[in-house]
N, C-alpha and C positions, 0 to 999 in steps of 0.2 A: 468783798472781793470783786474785782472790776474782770469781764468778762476778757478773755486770750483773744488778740486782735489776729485773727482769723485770713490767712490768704490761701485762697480758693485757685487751686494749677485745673485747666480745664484743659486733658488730653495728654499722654503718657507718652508721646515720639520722641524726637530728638530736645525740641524744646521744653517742651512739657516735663520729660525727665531730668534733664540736665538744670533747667530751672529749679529745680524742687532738690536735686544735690545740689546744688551751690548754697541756697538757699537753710538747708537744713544744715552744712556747715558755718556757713555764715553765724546763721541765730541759733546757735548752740544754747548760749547761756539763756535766751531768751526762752528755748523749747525747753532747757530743764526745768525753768522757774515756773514754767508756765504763764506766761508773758503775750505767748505767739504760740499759734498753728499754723502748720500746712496740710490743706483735703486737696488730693490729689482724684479725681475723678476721670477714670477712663474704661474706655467697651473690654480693654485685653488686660490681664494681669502683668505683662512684660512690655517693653520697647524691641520694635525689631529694627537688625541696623539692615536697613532697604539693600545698600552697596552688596551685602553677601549672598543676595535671594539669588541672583544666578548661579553661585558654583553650589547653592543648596541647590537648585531644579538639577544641577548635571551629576551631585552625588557626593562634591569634594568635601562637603561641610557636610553635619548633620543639623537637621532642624532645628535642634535644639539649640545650638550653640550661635545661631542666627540670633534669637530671641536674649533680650535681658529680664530678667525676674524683678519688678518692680519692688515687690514689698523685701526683697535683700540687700540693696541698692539703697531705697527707698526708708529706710527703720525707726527711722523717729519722723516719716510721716504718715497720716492716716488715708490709707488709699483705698476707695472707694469703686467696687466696679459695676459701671452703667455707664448712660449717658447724660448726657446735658440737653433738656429741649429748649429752653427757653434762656435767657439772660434780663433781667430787667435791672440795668446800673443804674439807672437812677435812685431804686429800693434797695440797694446791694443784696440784690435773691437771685439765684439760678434756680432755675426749675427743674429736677432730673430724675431718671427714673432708676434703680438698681435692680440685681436680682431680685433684692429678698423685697422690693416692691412689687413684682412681676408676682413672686409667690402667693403675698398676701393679699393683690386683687385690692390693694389702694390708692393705685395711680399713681400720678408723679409726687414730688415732693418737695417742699420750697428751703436751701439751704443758705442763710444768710451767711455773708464775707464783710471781707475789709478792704480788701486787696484783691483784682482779680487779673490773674495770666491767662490770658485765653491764647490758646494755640494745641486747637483741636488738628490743624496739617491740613491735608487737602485729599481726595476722592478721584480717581480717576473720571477723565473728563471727555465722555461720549457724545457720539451726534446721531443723528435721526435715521442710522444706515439700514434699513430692511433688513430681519435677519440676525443682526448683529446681540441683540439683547436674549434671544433665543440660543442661538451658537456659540459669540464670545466667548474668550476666555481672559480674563485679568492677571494681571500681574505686580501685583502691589505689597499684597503680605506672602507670609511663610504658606499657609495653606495654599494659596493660589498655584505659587513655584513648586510644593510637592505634590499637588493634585496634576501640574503640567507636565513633571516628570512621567507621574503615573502613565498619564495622557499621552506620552507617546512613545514610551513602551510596549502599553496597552496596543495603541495603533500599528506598532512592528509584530504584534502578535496575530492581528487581524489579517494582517500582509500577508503573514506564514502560512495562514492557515486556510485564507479564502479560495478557492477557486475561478471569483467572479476577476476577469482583471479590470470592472471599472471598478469594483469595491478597491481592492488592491492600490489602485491609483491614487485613490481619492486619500486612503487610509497612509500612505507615502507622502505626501502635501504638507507642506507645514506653511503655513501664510504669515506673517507676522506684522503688523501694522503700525509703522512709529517708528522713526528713526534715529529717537534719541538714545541715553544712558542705556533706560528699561530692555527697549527692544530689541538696542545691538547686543546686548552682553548678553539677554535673556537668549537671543537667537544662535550666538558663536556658541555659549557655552554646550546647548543642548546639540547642534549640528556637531560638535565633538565630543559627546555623550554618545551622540544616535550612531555614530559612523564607526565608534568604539564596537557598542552593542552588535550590530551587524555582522562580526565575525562570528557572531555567534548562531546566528541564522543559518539553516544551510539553506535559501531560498531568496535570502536577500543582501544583496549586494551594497557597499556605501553610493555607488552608483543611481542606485535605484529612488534615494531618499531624494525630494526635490524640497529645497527649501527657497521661499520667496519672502525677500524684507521690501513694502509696501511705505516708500516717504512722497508726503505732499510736497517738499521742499525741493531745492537741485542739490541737495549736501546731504550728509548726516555727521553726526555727533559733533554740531558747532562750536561746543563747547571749547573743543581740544584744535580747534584753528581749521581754515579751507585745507591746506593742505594736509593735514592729519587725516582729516577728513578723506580727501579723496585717498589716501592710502589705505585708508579701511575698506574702503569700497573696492579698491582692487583686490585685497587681503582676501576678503567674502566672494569674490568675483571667480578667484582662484582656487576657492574650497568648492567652486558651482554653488553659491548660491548666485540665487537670482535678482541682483536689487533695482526696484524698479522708482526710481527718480523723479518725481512732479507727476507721480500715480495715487489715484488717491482710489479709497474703497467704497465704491459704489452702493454692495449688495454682498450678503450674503444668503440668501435664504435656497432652502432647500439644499443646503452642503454646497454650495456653489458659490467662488469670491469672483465677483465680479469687480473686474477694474476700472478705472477709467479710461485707459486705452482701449476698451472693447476685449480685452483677455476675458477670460473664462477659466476659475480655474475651480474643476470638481476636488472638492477639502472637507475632511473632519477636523480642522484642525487652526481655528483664525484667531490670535494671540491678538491683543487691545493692546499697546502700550501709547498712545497716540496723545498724550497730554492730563494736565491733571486739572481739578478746578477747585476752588478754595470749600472748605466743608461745609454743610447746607445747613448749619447752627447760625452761622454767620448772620445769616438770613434771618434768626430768632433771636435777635439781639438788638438794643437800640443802642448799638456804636455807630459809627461813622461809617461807613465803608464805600469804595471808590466804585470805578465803574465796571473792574472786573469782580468788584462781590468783595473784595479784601479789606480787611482793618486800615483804615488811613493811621500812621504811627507819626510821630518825630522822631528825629535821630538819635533822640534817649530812648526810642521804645515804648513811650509811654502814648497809649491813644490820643489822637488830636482833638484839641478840645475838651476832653472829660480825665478827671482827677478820679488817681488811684485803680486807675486799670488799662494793663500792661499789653503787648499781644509781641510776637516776633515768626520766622519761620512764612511756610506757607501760609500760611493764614494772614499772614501783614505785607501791607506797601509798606515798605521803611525804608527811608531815604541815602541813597548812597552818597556819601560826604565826599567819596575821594575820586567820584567819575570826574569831575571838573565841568559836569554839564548840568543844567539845570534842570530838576523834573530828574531826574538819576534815580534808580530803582535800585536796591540788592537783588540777585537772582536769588530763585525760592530752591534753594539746594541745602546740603547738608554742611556743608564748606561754611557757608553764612548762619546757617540756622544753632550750629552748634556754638560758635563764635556769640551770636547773637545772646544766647540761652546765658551765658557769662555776663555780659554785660547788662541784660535784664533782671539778673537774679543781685545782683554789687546794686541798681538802681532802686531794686524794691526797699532792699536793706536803707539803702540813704536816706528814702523816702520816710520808713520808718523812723529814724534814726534824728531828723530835722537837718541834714548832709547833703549836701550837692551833689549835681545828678552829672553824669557825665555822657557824651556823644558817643554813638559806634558807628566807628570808624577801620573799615579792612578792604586793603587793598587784593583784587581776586587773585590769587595764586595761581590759579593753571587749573587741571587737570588731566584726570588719569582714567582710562577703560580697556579693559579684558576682551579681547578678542577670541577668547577659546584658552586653553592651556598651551601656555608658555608664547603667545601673543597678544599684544597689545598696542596700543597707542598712550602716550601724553605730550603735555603740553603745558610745561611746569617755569616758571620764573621766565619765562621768553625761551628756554631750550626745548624742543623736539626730540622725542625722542619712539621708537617702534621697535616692534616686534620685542626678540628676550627681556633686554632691558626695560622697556616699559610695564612689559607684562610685571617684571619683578617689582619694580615701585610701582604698582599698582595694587600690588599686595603687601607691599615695605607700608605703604600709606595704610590704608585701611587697618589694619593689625595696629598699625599705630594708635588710628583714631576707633577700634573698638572700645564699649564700656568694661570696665575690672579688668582686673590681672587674671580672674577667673579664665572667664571669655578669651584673650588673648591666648593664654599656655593649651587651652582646649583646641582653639582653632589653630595653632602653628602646630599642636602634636597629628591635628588631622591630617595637614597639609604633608607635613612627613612620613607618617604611613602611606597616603594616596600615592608620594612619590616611591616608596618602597613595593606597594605593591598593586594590584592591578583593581581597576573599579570596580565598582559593583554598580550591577545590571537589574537591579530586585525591584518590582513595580510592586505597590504594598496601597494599590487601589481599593481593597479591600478595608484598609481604614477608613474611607470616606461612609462607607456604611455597617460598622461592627456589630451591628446586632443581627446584619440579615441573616447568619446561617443560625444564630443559637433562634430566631423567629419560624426559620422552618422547623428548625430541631421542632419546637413548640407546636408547632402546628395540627392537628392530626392527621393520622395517612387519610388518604383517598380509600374509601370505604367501609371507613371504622363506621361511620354512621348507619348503614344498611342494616336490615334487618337478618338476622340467621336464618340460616337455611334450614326448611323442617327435614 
C-alpha cells in the first residue's frame, strides 16, 4: 500500500478553513479511498468570522455564534490543535507542538506532508509605545471583544461607585487607537452599548462617558472612499466622540494616554486596533517572503519559486491581476482572503490531479461598516451609501458571507430578538478567572491554624 499523499492546512481562519472545505469536497473520493489527507493544524478549535466581534463586544451576538466549530465543518479532516514552530519545505516537515505534547513533556514534533497551505493570518501589529504592552487592550478574537465588553462595564461600575473624581474620570475614558474596520466598529458599537447602559446608572449620565478615536492618518475607514469617510467622522463627531486625526499615541503608562498633540488623557481604558503584521512562523520557515515578512505568492497562489506549497490571506503578497498596475497587491481582508481560499483549494486539487492551474483574479467590490446600531457607511460597486441603509447591507452582507446555515439562522434569530427586546447589560468578568471564588471556598479561614485556647 503507497502511503495517502498528505496536505498539511497550517491555521484554521478564513483561509485555512475554507481551504480545507473546499478541499475535503473536492477529493471526496480520494479521502474515501484513502488516496489523500488533510491535517488541519491550528491554536483554536473554531474559525472566528472577525466582521461579528463588535456587535459580540456590544451584546447583539453571543460569542458563540461568532466562532465556527472546526471539527463539524471540518469531518473528514484530521484536525490537529497547536501550533506550527518551524517549516522546513524543502524536507516536507513542520515542526509543531500540541496539547497532548505539552502534556507528555516531549517537545515538538516533526509531521511530514505533500502539500502544504500555509496561511497562519496575521497578529496584531504593535510599536515601541511606553505603557502600551502593560495597559493595551486588543481586539482581534472573541475573548479580546468579551473581555472589552467586560471591561467597560466594569469601568461604568467603578464610575458609580467611586468617590474619587479623578478615578471617576479616568474610569469614563475610552481611548481607542486605529482608524480602521477594528477600531471604528469596535468603538460605535460599544459607545452605543455604553450610552444604552447608562440609563441604568443613577450617577452617570451618557454625557459623562468621553470616548476618543486616536488616527495617525487625516481619514479613516479608507476603505469605503474619502468621502464615506469624512461622513463617519462627522457621524462620531455628533455622538461626542472625540476623533483626533494625524494624532498619534505617544504613551501610555501610568493610565495616562498621552498624544501627540501634547493632550493628556487620564484612561483605564486604551483599545490597540492600529494594524496588523503577518504571523511570526513566517519567520520559521524557508519560503520566500518579501519585505514586509509575507509569503511572495503568484497569481495561482502557489509560493514563488518552490513546488507544492500554497499560502493566500494575510500571510501572502499575491498579486493583483485586475489593478492594471504593476507590482499590484490584493488587500489582506476577508473579501480576498475568502475568494482566495477557493481558488487555492480548485489549485491544490489540479495539482494533484496532473490539471492546470488557473490565476485569481477579483475585482474589489466596495465595502461595508457599522457605525453603531442602525448606522453605517458603504461603499459598494461605485454607489455610496449611509446611515440605515448601509447599516442594513452591512449586515445583508456579512449573514450572507457567514460559515453554515447553522451560524446564519442563529445569528438572524439573535438579531431579531435584540430588536424585539431591550439589551442586555450583564458584565460576566468573572469568566476571565472561574476558579477564584470556589480557590477561596478552599482556602482556610484566617485562624484555623492557631492554637486553642486552654
Amino acid at each position: 500500500m503507497t502511503e495517502p499523499a498528505r496536505i498539511l492546512v497550517v491555521g484554521g481562519g478564513y483561509v485555512g478553513m475554507y481551504t480545507a472545505l473546499r478541499l475535503q469536497r473536492q477529493l471526496r473520493a480520494e479521502l474515501r479511498s484513502g488516496a489523500a489527507e488533510i491535517v488541519v493544524v491550528t491554536p483554536e478549535p473554531y474559525m472566528t468570522y472577525q466582521p461579528f466581534l463588535p456587535e459580540a463586544a456590544a451584546g447583539s451576538i453571543s460569542p458563540r455564534h461568532v466562532v465556527v466549530p472546526l471539527r463539524r465543518v471540518l469531518d473528514r479532516c484530521r484536525i490537529l490543535i497547536g501550533e506550527v514552530r518551524s517549516v522546513d519545505h524543502a524536507k516536507r516537515t513542520a515542526t509543531l507542538s500540541t496539547l497532548a505534547t505539552d502534556e507528555e513533556g516531549t517537545g515538538p514534533v516533526e509531521l511530514a506532508y505533500d502539500e502544504l497551505v500555509i496561511a497562519p493570518g496575521s497578529v496584531s501589529r504593535t510599536l515601541p509605545v511606553p505603557g502600551l504592552a502593560e495597559h493595551g487592550i486588543g481586539f482581534k478574537t472573541v475573548e479580546e471583544a468579551i473581555g472589552l465588553r467586560n471591561h467597560v462595564i466594569e469601568q461604568m461600575d467603578i464610575a458609580s461607585s467611586t468617590r474619587d473624581p479623578a478615578i471617576r474620570d479616568a474610569a469614563l475614558t475610552f481611548v481607542f487607537v486605529g482608524g480602521g474596520y477594528a477600531g471604528v466598529e469596535a468603538l460605535a458599537e460599544l459607545e452605543d452599548m455604553a450610552r444604552y447602559t447608562a440609563r441604568y446608572y443613577h450617577n452617570i449620565k451618557p454625557g459623562d462617558l468621553r470616548w476618543v478615536l486616536v488616527e495617525a492618518t487625516g481619514r479613516i475607514l479608507p476603505e469605503v472612499g474619502e468621502k464615506m469617510g469624512r461622513y463617519a467622522v462627522r457621524e462620531l463627531r455628533a455622538r461626542n466622540v472625540d476623533v483626533r486625526l494625524e494624532t498619534r499615541l505617544d504613551s501610555c503608562e501610568d493610565r495616562v494616554a498621552v498624544l501627540s498633540d501634547g493632550t493628556r488623557l487620564p484612561t483605564r481604558t486604551v483599545v490597540w486596533t492600529a494594524g496588523v503584521r503577518p504571523a511570526p512562523l513566517l519567520a520559521a520557515t524557508d519560503l520566500p517572503l518579501d519585505g514586509r515578512g509575507r509569503i511572495r505568492c503568484t497569481a495561482r497562489l502557489s509560493v514563488e519559486g518552490v513546488e507544492h506549497a500554497w499560502a493566500a490571506g494575510d500571510a501572502a503578497a499575491v498579486p493583483d491581476v485586475t489593478s492594471g498596475e504593476p507590482g499590484g497587491e490584493c488587500a489582506p481582508n476577508a473579501q480576498h482572503a475568502v475568494r482566495q481560499a477557493r481558488v487555492l483549494a480548485e489549485n491544490v486539487v489540479a495539482s494533484l490531479r496532473g490539471q492546470p492551474l488557473k490565476e485569481y483574479a477579483h475585482a474589489y467590490a466596495g465595502s461595508v461598516a457599522s457605525l453603531g446600531l442602525h448606522k453605517g457607511v458603504a461603499h459598494v460597486y461605485g454607489r455610496k451609501l449611509k446611515g440605515y441603509p448601509a447599516w442594513l447591507m452591512h449586515r445583508a452582507y456579512h449573514l450572507s458571507r457567514v460559515p453554515t446555515f447553522n451560524r446564519k439562522a442563529r445569528v438572524l434569530a439573535e438579531w431579531t430578538l435584540s430588536g424585539l427586546f431591550k439589551r442586555e447589560i450583564v458584565s460576566l468578568g468573572s469568566l476571565e478567572h472561574p476558579r477564584a471564588e470556589f480557590e477561596l471556598a478552599a482556602s482556610p479561614p484566617p485562624g484555623d491554624d492557631d492554637e486553642p485556647s486552654s
